[in-house]
N, CA, C and O atoms as CSV, one atom per row, in Angstrom:
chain,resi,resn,atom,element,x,y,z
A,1,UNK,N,N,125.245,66.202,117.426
A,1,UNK,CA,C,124.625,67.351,116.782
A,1,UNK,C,C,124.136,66.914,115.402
A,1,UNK,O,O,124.890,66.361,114.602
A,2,UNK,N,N,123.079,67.132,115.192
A,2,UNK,CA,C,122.355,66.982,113.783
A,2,UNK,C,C,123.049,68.205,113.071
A,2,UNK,O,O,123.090,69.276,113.677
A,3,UNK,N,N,123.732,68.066,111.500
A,3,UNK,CA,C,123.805,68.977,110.716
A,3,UNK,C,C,122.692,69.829,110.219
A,3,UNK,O,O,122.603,71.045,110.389
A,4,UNK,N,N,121.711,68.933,109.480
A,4,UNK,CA,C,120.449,69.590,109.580
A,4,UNK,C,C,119.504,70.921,110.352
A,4,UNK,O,O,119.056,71.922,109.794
A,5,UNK,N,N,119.416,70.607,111.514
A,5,UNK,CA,C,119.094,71.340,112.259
A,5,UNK,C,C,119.746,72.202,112.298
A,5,UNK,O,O,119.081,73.232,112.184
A,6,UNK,N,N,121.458,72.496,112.479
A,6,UNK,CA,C,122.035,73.577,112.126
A,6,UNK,C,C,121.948,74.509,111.361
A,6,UNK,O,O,122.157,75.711,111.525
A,7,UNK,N,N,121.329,73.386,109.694
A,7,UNK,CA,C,121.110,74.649,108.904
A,7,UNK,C,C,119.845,75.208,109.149
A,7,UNK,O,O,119.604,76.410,109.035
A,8,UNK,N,N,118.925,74.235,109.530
A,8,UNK,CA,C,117.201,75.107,109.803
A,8,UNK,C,C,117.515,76.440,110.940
A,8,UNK,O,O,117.045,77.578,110.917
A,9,UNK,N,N,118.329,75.919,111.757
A,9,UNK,CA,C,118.898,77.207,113.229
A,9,UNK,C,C,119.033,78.733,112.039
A,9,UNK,O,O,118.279,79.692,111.878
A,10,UNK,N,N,120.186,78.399,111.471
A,10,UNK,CA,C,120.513,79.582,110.392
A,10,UNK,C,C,119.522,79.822,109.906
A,10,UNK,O,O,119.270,81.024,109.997
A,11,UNK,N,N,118.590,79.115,109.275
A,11,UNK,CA,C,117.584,80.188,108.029
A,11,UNK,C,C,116.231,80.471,108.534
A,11,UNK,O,O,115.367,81.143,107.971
A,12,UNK,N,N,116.148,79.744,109.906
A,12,UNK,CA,C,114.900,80.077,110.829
A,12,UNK,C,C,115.163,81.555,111.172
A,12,UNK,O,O,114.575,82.585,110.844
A,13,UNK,N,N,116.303,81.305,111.985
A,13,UNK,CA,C,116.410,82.504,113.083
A,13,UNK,C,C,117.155,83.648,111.953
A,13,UNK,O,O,117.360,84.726,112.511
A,14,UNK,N,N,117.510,83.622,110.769
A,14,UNK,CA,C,117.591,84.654,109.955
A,14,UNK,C,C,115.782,85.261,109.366
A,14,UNK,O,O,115.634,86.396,108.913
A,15,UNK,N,N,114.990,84.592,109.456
A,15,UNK,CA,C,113.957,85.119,109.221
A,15,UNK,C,C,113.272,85.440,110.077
A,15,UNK,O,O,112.133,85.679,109.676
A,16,UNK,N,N,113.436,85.591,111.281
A,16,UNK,CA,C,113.038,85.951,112.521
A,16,UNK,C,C,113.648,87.097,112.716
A,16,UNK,O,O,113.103,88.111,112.279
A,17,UNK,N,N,114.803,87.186,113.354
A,17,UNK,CA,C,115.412,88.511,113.189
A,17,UNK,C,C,114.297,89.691,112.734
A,17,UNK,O,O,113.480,90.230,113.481
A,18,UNK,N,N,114.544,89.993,110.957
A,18,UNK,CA,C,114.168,91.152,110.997
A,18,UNK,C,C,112.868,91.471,111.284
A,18,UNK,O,O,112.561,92.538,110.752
A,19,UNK,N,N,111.893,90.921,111.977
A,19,UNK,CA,C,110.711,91.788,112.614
A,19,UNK,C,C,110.860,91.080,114.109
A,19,UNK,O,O,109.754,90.887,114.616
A,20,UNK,N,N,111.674,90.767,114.706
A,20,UNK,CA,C,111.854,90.820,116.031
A,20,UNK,C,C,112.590,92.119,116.399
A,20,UNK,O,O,112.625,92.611,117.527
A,21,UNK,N,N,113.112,92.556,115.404
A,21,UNK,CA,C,114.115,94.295,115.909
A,21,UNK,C,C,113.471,94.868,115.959
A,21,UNK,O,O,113.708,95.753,116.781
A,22,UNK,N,N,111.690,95.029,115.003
A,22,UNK,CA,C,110.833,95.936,115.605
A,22,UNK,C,C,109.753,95.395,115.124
A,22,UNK,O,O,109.222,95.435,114.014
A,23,UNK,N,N,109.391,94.668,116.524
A,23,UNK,CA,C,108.436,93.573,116.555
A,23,UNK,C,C,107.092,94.439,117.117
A,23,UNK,O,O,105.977,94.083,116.736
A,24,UNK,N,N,107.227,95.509,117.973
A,24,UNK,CA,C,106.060,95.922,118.297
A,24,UNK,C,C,105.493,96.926,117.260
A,24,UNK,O,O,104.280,96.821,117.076
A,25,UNK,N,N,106.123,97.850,116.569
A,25,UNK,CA,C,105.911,97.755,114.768
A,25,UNK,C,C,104.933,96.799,114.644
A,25,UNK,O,O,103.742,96.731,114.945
A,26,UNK,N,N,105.985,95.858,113.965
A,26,UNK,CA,C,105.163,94.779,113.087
A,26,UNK,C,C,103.406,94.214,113.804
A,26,UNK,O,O,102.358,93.922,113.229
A,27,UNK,N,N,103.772,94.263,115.196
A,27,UNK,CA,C,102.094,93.923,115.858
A,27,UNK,C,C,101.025,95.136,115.833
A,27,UNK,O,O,99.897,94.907,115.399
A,28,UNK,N,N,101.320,96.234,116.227
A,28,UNK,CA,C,100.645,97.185,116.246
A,28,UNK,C,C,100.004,97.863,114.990
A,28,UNK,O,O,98.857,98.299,114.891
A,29,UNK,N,N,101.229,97.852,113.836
A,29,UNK,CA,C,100.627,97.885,112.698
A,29,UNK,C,C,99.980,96.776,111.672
A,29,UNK,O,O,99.437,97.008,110.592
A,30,UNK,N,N,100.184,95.528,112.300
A,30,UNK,CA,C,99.443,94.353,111.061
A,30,UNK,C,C,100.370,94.439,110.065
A,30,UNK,O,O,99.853,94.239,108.966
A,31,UNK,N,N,101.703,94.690,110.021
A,31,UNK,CA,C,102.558,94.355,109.145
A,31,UNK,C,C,102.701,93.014,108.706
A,31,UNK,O,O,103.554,92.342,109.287
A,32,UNK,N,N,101.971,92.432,107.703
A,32,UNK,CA,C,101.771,91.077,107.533
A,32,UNK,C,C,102.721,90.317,106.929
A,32,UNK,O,O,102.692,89.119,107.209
A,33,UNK,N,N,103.520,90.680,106.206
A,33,UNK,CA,C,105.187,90.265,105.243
A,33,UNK,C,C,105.918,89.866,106.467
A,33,UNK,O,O,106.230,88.737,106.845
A,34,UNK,N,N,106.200,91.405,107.190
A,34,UNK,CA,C,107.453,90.726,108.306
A,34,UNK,C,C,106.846,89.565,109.223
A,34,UNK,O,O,107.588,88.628,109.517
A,35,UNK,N,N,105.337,89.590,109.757
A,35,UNK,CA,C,105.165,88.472,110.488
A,35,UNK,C,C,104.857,87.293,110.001
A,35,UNK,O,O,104.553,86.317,110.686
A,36,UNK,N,N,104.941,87.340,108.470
A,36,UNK,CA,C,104.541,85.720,108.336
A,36,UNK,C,C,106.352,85.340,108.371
A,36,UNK,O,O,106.656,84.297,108.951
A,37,UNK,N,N,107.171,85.949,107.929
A,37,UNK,CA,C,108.349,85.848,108.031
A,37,UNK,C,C,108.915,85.775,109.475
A,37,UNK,O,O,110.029,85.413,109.854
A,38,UNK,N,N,108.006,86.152,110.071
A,38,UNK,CA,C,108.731,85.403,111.366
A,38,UNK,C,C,108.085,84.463,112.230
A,38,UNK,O,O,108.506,84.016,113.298
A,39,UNK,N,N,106.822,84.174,111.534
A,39,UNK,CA,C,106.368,82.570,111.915
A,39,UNK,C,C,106.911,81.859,111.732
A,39,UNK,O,O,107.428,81.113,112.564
A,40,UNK,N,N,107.060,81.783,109.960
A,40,UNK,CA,C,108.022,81.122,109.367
A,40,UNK,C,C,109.339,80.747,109.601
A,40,UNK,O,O,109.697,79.613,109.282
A,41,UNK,N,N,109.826,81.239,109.921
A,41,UNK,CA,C,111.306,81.800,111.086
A,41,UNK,C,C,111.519,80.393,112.213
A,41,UNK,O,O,112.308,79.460,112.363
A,42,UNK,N,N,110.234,80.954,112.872
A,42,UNK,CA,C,110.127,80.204,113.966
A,42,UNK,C,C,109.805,78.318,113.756
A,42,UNK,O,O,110.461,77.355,114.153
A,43,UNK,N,N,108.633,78.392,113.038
A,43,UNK,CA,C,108.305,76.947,112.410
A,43,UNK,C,C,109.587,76.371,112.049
A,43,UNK,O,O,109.877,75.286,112.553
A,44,UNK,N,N,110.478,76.988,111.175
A,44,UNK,CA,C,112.103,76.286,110.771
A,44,UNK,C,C,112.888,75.718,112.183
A,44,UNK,O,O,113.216,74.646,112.692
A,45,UNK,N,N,112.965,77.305,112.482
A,45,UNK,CA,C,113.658,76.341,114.031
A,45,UNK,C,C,113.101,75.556,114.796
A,45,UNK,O,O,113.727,74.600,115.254
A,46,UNK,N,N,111.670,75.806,115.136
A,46,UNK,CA,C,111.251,74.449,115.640
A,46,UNK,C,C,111.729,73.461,115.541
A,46,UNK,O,O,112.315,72.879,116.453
A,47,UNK,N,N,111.534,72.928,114.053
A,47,UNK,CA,C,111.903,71.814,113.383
A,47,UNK,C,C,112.942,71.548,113.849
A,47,UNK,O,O,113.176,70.389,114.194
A,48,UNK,N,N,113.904,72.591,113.997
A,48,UNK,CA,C,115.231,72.103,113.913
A,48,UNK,C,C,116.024,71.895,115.556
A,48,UNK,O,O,117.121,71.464,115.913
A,49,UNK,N,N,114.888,72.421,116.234
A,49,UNK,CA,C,114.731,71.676,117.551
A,49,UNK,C,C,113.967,70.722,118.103
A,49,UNK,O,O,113.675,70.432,119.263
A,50,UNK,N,N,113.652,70.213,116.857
A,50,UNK,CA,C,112.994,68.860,117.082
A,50,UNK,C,C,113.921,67.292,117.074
A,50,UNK,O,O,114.032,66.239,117.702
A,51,UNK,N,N,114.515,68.109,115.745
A,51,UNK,CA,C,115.191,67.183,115.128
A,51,UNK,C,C,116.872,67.077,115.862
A,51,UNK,O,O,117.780,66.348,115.462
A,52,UNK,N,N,116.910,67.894,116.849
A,52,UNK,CA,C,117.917,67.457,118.291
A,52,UNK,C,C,117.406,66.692,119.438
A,52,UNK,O,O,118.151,66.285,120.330
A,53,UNK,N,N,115.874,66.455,119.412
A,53,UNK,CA,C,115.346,65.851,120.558
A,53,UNK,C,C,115.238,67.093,121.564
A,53,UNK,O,O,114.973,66.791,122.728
A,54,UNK,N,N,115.404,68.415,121.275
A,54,UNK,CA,C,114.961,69.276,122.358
A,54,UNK,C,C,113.643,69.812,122.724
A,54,UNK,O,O,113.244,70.921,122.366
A,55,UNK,N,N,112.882,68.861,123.558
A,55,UNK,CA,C,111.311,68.662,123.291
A,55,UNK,C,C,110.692,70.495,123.961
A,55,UNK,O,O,109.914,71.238,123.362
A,56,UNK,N,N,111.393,70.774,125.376
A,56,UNK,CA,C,111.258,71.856,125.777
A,56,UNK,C,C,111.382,72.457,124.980
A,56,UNK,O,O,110.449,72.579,124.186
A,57,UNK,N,N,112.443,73.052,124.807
A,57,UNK,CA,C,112.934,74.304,123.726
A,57,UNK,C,C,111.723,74.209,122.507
A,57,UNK,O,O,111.068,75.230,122.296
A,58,UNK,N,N,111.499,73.244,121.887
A,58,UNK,CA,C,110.627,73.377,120.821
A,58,UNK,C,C,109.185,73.729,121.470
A,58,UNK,O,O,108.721,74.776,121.017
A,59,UNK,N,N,108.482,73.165,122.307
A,59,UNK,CA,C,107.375,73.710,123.274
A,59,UNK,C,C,107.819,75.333,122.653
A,59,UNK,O,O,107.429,75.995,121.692
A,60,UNK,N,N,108.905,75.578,123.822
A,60,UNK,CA,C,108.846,77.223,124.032
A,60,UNK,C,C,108.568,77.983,123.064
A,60,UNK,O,O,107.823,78.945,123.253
A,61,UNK,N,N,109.301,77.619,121.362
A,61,UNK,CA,C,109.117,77.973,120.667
A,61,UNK,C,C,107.844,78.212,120.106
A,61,UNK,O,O,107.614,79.310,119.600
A,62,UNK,N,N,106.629,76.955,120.139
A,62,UNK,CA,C,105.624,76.681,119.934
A,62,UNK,C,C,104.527,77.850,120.863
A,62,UNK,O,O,103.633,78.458,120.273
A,63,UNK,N,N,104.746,77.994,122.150
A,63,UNK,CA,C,104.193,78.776,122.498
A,63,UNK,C,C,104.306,80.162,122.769
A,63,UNK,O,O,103.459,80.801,123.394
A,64,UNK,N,N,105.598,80.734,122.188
A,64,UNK,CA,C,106.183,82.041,121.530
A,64,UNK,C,C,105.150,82.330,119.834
A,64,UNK,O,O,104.795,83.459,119.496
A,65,UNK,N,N,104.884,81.241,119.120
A,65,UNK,CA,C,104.592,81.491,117.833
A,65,UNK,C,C,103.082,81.568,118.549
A,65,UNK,O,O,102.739,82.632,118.033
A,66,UNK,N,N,102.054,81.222,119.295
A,66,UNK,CA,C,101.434,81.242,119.429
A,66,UNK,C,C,100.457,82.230,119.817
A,66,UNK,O,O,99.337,82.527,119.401
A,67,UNK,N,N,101.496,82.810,121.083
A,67,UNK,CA,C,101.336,84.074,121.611
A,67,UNK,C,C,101.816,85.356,121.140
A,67,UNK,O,O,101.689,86.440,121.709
A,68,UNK,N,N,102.457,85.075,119.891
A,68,UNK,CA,C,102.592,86.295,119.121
A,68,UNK,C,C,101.291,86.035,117.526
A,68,UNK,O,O,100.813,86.897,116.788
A,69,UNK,N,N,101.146,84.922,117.521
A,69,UNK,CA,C,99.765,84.850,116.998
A,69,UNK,C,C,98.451,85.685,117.083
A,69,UNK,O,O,97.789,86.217,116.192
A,70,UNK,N,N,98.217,85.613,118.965
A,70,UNK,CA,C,97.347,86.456,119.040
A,70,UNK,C,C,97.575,87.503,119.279
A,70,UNK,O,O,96.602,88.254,119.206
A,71,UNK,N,N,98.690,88.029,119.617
A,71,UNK,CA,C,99.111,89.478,119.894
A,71,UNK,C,C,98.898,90.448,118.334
A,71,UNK,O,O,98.642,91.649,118.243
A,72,UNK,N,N,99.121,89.370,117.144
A,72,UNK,CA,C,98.703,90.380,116.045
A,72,UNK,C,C,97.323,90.103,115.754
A,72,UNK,O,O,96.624,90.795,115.014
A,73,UNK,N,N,96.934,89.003,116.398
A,73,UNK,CA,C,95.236,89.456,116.186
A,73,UNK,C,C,94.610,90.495,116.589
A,73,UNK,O,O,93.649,91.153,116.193
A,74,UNK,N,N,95.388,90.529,117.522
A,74,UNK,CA,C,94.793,91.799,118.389
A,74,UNK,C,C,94.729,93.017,118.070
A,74,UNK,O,O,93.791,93.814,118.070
A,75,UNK,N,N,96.055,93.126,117.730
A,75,UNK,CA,C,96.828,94.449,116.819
A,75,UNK,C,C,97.064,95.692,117.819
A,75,UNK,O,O,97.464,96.775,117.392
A,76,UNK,N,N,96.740,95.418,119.419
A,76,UNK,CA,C,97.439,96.108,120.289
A,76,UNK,C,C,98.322,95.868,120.776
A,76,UNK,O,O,98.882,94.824,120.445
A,77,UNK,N,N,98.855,96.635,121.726
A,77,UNK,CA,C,100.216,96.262,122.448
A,77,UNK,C,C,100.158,96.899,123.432
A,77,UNK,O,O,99.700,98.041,123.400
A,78,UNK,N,N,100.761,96.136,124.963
A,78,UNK,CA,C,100.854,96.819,126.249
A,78,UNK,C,C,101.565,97.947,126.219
A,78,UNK,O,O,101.260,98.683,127.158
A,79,UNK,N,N,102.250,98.306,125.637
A,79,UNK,CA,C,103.069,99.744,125.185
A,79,UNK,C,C,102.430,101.189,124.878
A,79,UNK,O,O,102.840,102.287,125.255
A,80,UNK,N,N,101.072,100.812,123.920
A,80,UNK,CA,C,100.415,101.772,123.726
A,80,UNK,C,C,99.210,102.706,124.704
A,80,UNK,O,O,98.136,102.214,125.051
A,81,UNK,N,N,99.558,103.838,124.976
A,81,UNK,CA,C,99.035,104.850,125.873
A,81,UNK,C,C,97.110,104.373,125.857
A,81,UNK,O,O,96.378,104.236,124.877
A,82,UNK,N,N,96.956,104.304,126.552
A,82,UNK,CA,C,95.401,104.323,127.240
A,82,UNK,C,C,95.044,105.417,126.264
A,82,UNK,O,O,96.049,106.020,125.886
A,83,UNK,N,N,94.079,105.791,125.819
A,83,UNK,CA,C,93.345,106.089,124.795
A,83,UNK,C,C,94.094,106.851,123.549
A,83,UNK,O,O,93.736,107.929,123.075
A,84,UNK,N,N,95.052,106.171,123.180
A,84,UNK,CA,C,95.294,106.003,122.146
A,84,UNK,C,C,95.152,104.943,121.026
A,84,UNK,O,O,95.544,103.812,121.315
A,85,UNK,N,N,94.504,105.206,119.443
A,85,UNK,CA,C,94.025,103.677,118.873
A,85,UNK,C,C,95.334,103.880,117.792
A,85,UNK,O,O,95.919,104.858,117.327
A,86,UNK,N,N,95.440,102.627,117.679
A,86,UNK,CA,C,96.298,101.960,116.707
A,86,UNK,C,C,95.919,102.489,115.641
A,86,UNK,O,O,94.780,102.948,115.731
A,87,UNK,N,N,96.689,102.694,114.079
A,87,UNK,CA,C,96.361,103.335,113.204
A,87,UNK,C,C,96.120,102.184,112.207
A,87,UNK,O,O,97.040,102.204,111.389
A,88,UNK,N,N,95.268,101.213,111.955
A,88,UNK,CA,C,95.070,100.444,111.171
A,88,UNK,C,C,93.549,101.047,110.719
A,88,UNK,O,O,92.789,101.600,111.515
A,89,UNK,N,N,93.275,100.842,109.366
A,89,UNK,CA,C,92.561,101.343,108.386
A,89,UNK,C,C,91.087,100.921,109.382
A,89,UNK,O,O,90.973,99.985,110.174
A,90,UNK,N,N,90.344,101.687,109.108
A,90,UNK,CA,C,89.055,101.391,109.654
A,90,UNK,C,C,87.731,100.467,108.814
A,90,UNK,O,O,88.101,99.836,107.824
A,91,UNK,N,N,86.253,100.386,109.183
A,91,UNK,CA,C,85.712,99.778,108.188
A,91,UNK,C,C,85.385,100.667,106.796
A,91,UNK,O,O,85.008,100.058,105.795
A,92,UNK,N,N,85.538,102.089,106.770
A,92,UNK,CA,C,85.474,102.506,105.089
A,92,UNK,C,C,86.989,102.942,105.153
A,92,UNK,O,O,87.022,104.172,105.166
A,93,UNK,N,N,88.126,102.454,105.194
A,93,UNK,CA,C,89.178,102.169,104.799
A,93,UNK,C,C,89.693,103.500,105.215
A,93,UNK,O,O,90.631,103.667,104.436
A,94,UNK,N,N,89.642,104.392,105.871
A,94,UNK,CA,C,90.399,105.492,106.494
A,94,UNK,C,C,91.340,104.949,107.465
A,94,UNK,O,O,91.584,103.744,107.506
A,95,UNK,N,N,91.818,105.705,108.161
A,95,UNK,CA,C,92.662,105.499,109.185
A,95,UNK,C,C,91.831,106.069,110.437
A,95,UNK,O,O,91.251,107.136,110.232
A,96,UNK,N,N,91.701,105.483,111.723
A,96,UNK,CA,C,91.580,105.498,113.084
A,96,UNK,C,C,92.352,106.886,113.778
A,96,UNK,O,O,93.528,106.815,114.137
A,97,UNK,N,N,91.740,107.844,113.887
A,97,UNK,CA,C,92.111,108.851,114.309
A,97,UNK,C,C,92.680,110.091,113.832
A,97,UNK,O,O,92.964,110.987,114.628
């Protein structure tokens, strides 16, 4: 076991956490604090599943950060009702609906 990596495990997956508890929040609204905080999150542990030689696991990770990449590009979510729009500010800065 790498010590290292242990500690990246801890301060990754502590910054992950809080917008994985309400992660579809954070996508739907473009909450941009909690998700760079949980890129960030993720990038740590990567690392720190790198630095065990766990080539999978780090993949997975890699393509978890990825696909939640575009999921906030998107700023929808399979959750939300068929013609209902997301409430992110529009182009003269109102709100959508």
């Amino acid at each position: 076991m790498h010590p290292v990596s242990t500690i990246l495990f801890l301060f990754g997956y502590a910054l992950t956490l809080p917008a994985l508890t309400r992660l579809v929040a954070v996508m739907n609204e473009r909450q941009r604090l909690p998700f760079a905080g949980h890129q960030l999150g993720m990038g740590v542990a990567l690392v720190g599943w790198l630095l065990r030689g766990r080539w999978l696991i780090a993949g997975i990770h890699l393509a978890w950060m990825v696909a939640a990449r575009v999921w906030f590009a998107l700023g929808t979510s399979a959750t939300t009702p068929p013609g209902q729009q997301s409430r992110r500010p529009g182009r003269r800065g109102g709100t959508n609906g």
